[in-house]
Each structure stands twice: as C-alpha cells, then as structure tokens.
N, C-alpha and C positions, 0 to 999 in steps of 0.2 A: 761439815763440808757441804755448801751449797750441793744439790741434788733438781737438776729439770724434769719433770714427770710430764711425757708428751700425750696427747691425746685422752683427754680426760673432762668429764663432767663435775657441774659447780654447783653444791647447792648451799641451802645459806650462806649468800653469799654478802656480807657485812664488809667490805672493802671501803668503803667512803666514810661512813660512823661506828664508831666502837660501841660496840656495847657490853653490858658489865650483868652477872650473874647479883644475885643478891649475895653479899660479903664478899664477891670480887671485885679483880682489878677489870677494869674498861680496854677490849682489846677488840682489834683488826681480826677476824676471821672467815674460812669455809670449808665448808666441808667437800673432800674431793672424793668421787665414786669413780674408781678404775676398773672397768670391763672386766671379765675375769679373760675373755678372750685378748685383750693388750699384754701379753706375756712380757713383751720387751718392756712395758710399766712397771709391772711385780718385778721382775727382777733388777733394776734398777734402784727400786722401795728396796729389798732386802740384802742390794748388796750394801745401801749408805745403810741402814739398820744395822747390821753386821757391824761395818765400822763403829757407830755409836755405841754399842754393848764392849766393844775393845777398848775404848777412850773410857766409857763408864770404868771399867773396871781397873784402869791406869789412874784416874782422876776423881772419881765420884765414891769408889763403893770400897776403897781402901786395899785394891790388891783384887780383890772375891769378887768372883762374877754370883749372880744372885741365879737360885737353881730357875725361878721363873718370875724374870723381871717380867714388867706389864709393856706390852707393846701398842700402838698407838693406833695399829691397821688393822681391821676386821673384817668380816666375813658377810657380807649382805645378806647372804641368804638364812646366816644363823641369828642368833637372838641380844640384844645390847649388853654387854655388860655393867650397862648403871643399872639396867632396871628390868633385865629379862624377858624386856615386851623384842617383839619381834622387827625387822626395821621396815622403813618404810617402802613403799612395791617398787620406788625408785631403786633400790638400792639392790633390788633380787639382780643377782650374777653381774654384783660389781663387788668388789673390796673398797671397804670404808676408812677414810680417817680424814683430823679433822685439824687444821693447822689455822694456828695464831701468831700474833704479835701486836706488842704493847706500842708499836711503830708502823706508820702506815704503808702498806704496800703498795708498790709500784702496779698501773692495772694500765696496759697499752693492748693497742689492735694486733690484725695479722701483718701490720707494717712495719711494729712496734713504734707507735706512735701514743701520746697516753690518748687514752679515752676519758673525755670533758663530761660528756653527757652522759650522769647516774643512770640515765634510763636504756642503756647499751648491756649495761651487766646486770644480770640478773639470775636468779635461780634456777637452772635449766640449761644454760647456757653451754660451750665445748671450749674446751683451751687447751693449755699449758700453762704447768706452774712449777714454780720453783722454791725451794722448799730447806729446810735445815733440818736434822736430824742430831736429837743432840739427848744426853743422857740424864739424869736428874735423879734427885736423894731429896727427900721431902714427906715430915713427917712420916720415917720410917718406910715410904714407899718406893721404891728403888725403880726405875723404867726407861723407857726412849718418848720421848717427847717428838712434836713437829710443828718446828717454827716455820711461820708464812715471810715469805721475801717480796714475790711479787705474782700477778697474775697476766696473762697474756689470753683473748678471748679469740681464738679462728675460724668460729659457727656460730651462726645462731640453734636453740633446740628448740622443743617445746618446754616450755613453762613447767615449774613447778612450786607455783603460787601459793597453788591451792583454790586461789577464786576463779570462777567461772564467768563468761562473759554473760550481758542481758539477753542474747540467744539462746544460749543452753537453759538458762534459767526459766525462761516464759515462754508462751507460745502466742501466735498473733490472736486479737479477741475482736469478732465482729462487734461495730456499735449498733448496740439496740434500737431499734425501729419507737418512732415515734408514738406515745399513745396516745390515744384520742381521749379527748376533755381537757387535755394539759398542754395543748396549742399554748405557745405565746399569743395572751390578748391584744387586737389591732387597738391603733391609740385610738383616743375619743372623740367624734367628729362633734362639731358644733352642732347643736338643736335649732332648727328652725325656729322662730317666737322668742327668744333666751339672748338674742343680740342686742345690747346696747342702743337705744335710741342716739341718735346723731342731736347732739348739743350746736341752738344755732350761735354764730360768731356775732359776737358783741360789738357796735361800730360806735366808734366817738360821735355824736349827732354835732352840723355845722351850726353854728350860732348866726343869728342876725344881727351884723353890728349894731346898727341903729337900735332896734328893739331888746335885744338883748335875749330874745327868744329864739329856740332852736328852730330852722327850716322844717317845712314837711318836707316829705319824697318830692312832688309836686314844684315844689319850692317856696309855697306857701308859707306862713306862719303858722305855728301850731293855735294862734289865739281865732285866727282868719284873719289877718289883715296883711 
C-alpha cells in the first residue's frame, strides 16, 4: 500500500541514475532520515510496516509470522547492521531507512511539478516521499522491504556531499614581493658605432647618343669631349 512520509530528509539521493552494487540489480534509490521529533512520520512507517508483516504472513511466509522478521528502519543514533560501524552524524536523532526501485521515480517540486534540473536534488535536501511497504522471502531471509515510488523536494538543506567548497579549504596567500637581481631584463638598446653604414643607390648613368659614352654630372663626356 502506497505510504506518504511528510517532512523528511534525503540523502543519497540516486533518483535520475541507477546504480548497481557489485552482483546487483541497477536501481533508483535514497536514503530517507526521519527526525525522531516527526512523530506523525514514525508512526505512519509503523502503521504500513504493520500492514506488511500481516500480508507477509498471509502471502510470503506460509501462514507464520517469523519471531523476528528484519525491518527496513533504524535508529540513527545506534550502530548499522551490515557492519556495526556506527552511522553517519547526519543521521544522529533521525530513524534510518533506505528505499529503492528497479523503475524510475517520479521527483517533482513544492508545486508538484517535475524537476528537470539534476542539480535541484541533492543530498541534503527536505521533502516528502512516497513509499511501498512490502514483505519478502529470499534466501531464507524473511522481512519488510521499502520500495521508492516517488520523491517530492519542499526546502532546500545544507549539503551533504561531503566536499567542501575552495573557501573552507584555503586561506588567501599574499604574492611575494619581488626579489632583487631577478628583475625582468630591459630589451637591448642599439650601441652606438654597431649601426650599419648607409649603402649609396646605384643610378643608371645617361648615355650619349652620338658618342656612345656616358655623361658626366656636368654633362660632359666621361672621355672630355
């Protein structure tokens, strides 16, 4: 039975590309962290839970309800159960859980309108989501599962990236002062003495018809005549 969890934060949030564990299937998900102070959220979670362990045990588990099926929601403040490390400071006084599907969710504004731009959702974010509650038998593991339907974003948060911006990171660094001896050298000026002599222009000398010899300046013959 479809389930709406209002007022809630998103993180990893994988809404636009599936991605796949190694030896899994490629799926749509995030992880939703419910305040412990949203009471009306928890209990909303535990009354579709409820229903799921009833259906489980009508459908899934042959009649027997299992003394301690695995449930899907946790406790922030306490320690993970894949791996006993403790969770991350996002998650201190929320309850944890973490919904998928192998089909992409619906991911719209506070107009519900969809949101185009991947770079609107992000990890950190506040919404509403909607959610399936559903029971499962697999490899001998009997539990409630939580499929994702869709996501609706009504805040922006802070970030929870991880990366820091290039402000937190560095601090301004004064440019060192110029040292002496390591001036840029000014260009080379011309040396007096070292200029090219001036080449005089070569003239065609006028010929004298009659003679066949070239004028002087003068206008002379070069023979004198």
């Amino acid at each position: 039975m479809p389930t709406t969890i209002n007022d809630v934060r998103f993180s990893y949030c994988n809404l636009f590309q599936p991605q796949a564990r190694p030896g899994q299937e490629a799926k749509y998900s995030t992880t939703i962290l419910v305040p412990k102070s949203n009471v009306q959220a928890k209990a909303a979670i535990d009354q579709a839970i409820a229903e799921a362990i009833e259906q489980g045990v009508a459908k899934k588990w042959q009649g027997v309800r299992p003394p301690q099926p695995a449930i899907c929601i946790h406790d922030g403040d306490d320690r993970r159960p894949s791996d006993g490390q403790p969770y991350g400071e996002e998650c201190k006084g929320c309850w944890v859980l973490t919904a998928s599907s192998t089909q992409q969710p619906f991911v719209v504004d506070a107009n519900v309108q969809p949101i185009m731009d991947t770079r609107e959702v992000y990890s950190g974010m506040w919404g509403n989501v909607n959610v399936n509650f559903y029971a499962y038998n697999q490899n001998g593991k009997k539990g409630i599962g939580c499929g994702l339907n869709g996501v609706q974003k009504t805040r922006d948060g802070e970030a929870l990236s991880g990366r820091v911006t290039a402000q937190e990171a560095f601090q301004p660094v004064a440019t060192p002062a110029a040292q002496p001896g390591y001036a840029t050298q000014p260009a080379t000026v011309a040396q007096p003495g070292y200029a090219p002599a001036a080449q005089p222009v070569y003239t065609q000398p006028t010929v004298n018809p009659i003679t066949g010899q070239p004028y002087t300046p003068s206008g002379a013959s070069v023979m004198g005549i």
